[in-house]
N, C-alpha and C positions, 0 to 999 in steps of 0.2 A: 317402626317408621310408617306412617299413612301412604306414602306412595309405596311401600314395597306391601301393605297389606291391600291397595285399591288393584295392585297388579297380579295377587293371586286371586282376585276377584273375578276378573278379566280374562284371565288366565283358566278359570274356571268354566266361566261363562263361554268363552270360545272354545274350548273344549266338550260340549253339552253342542253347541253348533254343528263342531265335527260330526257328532255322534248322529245328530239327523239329517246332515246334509253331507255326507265321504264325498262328496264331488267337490267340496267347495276346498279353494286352494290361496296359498297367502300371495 
């Protein structure tokens, strides 16, 4: 399904954020 593939994207991508920013909080 495109939305459950656009959401490991996303998923991915904010996790890469995590990685350079540990401060930042949902």
């Amino acid at each position: 399904m495109y939305l459950n593939e656009l959401g490991k994207i996303v998923k991915g991508c904010w996790e890469d954020i995590t990685k350079h920013y540990p401060n930042t909080e949902l």
